[in-house]
C-alpha positions, 0 to 999 in steps of 0.5 A: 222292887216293891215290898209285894214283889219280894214277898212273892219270890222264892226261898233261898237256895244256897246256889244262889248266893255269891260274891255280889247277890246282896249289892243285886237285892239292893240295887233293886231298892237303891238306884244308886250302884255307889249307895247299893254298893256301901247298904251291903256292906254296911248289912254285912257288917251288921249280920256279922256283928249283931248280937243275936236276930233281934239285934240283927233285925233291928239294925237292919230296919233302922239301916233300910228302913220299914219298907224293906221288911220283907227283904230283912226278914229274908237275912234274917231267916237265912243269916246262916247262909247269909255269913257265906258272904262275909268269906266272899268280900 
């Protein structure tokens, strides 16, 4: 999925989210199911130790790279909601 592609998609509505919609946004960058797998949990970690959204956002651009900008900036704007996934896994 290219970064113009993300850009274009909706807000995020919480009914979307569920045990396995970050390994989804991530297969779509990562062809690899094992890689996507191990990117959203090392995403999860980060959202859930990250000191505050600039810390967040920083690991998240170092961990997926500038590329992926727009899909940070989606977890970084719904971290709130993003946390639901931390009770899931």
């Amino acid at each position: 999925m290219t970064a113009e592609e993300m850009k274009k998609e909706k807000a995020l509505h919480p009914l979307d989210i569920d045990a396995y919609w970050l390994q989804r946004r991530l297969s779509k960058i990562y062809e690899d199911a094992m890689v996507s797998q191990a990117k959203a949990a090392e995403v999860l970690t980060v959202l859930k130790e990250a000191s505050d959204d600039r810390d967040a956002e920083n690991q998240l651009v170092l961990l997926l790279g500038y590329d992926c900008f727009d899909f940070i900036k989606l977890l970084k704007k719904n971290r709130q909601m993003s946390e639901y996934l931390f009770f899931i896994f």
